[in-house]
C-alpha positions as CSV (number, residue, x, y, z in Angstrom):
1,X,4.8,3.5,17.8
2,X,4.7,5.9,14.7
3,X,8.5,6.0,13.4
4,X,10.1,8.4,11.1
5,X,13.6,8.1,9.2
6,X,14.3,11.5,6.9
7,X,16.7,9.9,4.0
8,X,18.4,11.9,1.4
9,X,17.0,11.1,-2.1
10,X,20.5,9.5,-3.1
11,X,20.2,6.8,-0.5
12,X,16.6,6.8,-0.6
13,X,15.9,3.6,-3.0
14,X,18.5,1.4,-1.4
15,X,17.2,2.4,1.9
16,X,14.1,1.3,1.4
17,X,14.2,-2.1,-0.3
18,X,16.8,-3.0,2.9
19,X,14.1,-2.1,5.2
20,X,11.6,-4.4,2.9
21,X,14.2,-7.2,2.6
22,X,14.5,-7.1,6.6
23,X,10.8,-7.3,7.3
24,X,10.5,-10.0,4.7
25,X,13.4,-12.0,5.1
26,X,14.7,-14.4,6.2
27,X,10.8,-16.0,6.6
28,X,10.0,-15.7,2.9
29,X,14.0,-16.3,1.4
30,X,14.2,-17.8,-1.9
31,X,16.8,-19.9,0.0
32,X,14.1,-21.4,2.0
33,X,12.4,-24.6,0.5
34,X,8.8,-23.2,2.1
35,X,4.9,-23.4,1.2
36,X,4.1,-20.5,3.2
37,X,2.4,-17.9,1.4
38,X,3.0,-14.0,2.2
39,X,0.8,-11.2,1.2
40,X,1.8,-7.8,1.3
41,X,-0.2,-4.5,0.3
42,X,0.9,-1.8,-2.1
43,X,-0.4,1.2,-2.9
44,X,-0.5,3.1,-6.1
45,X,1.4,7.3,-7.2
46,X,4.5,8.3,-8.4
47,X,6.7,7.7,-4.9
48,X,6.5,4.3,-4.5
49,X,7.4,3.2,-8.2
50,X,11.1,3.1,-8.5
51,X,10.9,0.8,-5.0
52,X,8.9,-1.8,-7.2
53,X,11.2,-1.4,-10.3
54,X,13.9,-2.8,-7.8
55,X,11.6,-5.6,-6.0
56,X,13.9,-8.1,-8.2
57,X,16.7,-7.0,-6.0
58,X,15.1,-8.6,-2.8
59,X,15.6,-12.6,-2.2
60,X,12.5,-14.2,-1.9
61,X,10.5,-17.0,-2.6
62,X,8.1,-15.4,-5.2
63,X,6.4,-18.0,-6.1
64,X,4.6,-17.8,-3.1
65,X,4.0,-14.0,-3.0
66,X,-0.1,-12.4,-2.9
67,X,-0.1,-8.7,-3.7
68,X,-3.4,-7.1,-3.0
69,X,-4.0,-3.3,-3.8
70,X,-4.8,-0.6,-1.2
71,X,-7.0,1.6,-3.1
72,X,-8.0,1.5,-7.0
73,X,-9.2,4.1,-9.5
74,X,-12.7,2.6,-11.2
75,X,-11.1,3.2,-14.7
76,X,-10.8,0.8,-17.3
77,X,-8.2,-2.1,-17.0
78,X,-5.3,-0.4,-19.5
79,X,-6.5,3.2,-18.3
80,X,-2.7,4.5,-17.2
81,X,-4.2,6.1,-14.5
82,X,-5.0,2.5,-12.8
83,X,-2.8,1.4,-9.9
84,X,-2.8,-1.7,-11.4
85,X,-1.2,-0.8,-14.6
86,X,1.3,1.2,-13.1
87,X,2.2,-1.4,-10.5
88,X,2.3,-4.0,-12.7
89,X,4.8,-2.4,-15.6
90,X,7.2,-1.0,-12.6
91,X,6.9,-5.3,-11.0
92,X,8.3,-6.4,-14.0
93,X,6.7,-10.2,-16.0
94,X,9.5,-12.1,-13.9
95,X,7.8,-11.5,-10.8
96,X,4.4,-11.3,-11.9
97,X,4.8,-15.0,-13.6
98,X,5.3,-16.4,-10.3
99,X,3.8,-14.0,-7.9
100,X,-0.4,-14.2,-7.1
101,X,-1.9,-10.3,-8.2
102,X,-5.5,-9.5,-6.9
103,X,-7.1,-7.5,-9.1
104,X,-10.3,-5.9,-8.3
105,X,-11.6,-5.8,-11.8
106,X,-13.4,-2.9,-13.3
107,X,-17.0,-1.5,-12.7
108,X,-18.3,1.0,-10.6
109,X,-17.5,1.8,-6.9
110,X,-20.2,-0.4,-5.5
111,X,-19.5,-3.4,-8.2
112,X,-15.7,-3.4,-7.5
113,X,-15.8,-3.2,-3.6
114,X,-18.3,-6.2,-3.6
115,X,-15.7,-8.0,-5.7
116,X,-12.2,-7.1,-3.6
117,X,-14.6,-8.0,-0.2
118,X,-15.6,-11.2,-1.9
119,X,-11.1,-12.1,-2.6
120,X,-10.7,-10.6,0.9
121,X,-12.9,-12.4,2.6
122,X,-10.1,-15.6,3.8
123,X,-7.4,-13.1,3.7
124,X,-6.6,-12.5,7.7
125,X,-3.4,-10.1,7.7
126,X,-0.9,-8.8,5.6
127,X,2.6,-9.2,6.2
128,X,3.5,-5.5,4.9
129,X,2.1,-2.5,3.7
130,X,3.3,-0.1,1.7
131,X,1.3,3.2,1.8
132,X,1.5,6.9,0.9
133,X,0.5,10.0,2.7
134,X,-0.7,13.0,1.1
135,X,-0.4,16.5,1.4
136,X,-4.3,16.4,3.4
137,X,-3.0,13.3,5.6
138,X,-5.4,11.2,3.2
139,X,-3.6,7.3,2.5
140,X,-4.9,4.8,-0.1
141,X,-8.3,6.6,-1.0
142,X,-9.3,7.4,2.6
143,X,-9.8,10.8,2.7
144,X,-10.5,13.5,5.7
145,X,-13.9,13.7,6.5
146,X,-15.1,10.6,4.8
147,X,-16.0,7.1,6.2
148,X,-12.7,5.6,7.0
149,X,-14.4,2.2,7.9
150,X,-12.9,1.9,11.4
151,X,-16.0,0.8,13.0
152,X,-16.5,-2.6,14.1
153,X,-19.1,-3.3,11.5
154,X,-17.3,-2.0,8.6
155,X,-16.4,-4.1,5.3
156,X,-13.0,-4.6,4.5
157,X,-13.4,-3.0,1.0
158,X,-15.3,1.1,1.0
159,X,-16.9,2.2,-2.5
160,X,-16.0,6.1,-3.0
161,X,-17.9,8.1,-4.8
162,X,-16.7,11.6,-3.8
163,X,-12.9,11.8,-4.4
164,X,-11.4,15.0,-3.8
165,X,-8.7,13.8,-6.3
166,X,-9.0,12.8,-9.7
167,X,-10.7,10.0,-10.5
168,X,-14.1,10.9,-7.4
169,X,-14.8,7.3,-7.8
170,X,-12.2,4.5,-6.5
171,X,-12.3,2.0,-3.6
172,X,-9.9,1.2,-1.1
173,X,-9.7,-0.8,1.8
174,X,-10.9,0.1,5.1
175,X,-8.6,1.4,8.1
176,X,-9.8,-1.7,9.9
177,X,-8.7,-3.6,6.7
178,X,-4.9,-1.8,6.3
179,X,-4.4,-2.1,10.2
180,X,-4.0,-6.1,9.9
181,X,-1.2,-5.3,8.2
182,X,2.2,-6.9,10.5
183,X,4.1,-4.1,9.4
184,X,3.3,-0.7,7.5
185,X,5.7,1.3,5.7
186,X,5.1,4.8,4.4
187,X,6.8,6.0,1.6
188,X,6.4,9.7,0.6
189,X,8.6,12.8,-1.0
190,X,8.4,16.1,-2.0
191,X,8.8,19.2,-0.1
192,X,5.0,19.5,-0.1
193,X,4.6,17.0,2.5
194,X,6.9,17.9,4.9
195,X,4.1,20.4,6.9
196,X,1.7,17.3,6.8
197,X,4.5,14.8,8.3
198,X,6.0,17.4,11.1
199,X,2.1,17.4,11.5
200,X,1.5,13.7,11.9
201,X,4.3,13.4,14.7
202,X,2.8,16.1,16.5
203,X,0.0,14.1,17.1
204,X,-2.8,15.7,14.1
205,X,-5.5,13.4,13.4
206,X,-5.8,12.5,10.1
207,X,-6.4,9.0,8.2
208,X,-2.7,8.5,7.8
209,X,-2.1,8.7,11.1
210,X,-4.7,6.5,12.4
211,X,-3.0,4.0,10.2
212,X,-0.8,1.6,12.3
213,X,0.8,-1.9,11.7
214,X,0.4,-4.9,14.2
215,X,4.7,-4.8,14.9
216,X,6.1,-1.5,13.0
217,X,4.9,1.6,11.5
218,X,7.5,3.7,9.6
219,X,7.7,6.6,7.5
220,X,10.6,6.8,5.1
221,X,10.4,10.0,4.0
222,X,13.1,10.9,1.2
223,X,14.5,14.6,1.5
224,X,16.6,16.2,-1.2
């Protein structure tokens, strides 16, 4: 079931990385002496960033942390316009010493989406997702009207070659691929996406709202 929590944007932040530390704790507590690994799926934009700059608040084990990336923009490896830059400078070096990153590398659309499928391929489930929506319902780089990969056959990672957004050429994982997530979590802002949220829990079909996590899927969506 498809949850929604409106939060004004002073509580927002703190908000947020309680609702991350409670899906994540106590099963992955740095007070826990634990081998178990946890994997969790972050997307890339402007919302989500000040919830990674305060990932040191949360307790846990990092050491046995995976982050794998939702989508990624096939620009070069420094290019600022990379999820993977951005994510990485907001983390912080005192989690990424400790915590696995998977990088999809650099290449074309084709070239990267063979290499994620190839890192993927063990990887069963992620423990949580954090995703955006846009103002078109599009999340990670599935967009309306394109293959969302939700067929049986599809792989786990989709080359895209016709972004409606700036960069057209990216990758992202598969709606077959997000929805082994445990639990999905939705961060978005702005008054431009309230019509596409009143939408969503209406019932509109779009590829954010075929997205939908194995125990929770919540949108946190901070007002002003």
């Amino acid at each position: 079931m498809l949850e929604l929590r409106a939060i004004p944007s002073s509580v927002w932040e703190k908000e947020t990385i309680l609702e991350i530390s409670r899906i994540l704790n106590p099963s992955f507590s740095a007070n826990q002496v634990s081998e178990t690994n946890f994997h969790i799926l972050l997307s890339g934009g402007n919302t989500p960033l000040p919830i990674y700059q305060n990932f040191h608040q949360l307790n846990l084990n990092w050491s046995n942390l995976h982050i794998w990336l939702a989508d990624e923009r096939c620009v070069e490896l420094q290019n600022s316009e990379r999820s993977e830059t951005m994510i990485k400078k907001t983390l912080g070096e005192p989690i990424l010493c400790q915590a696995k990153f998977h990088s999809p590398g650099i290449g074309n659309p084709t070239q990267m989406a063979s290499e994620y499928n190839q890192q993927l391929t063990n990887q069963s489930f992620f423990d949580l997702a954090v995703l955006g929506i846009g103002e078109d319902g599009h999340t990670a780089s599935l967009f309306p009207e394109n293959d969302l990969g939700q067929n049986s056959s599809s792989a786990d990672v989709l080359p895209i070659y016709n972004s409606p957004k700036f960069p057209k050429e990216r990758i992202s994982l598969s709606l077959n691929k997000i929805n082994q997530s445990n639990h999905v979590l939705f961060l978005v802002s702005g008054n431009g996406k309230k019509e596409i949220i009143q939408k969503i829990m209406a019932g509109h079909v779009c590829p954010a709202s075929k997205v939908r996590g194995r125990y929770s899927t919540k949108i946190f969506y901070c007002i002003d």
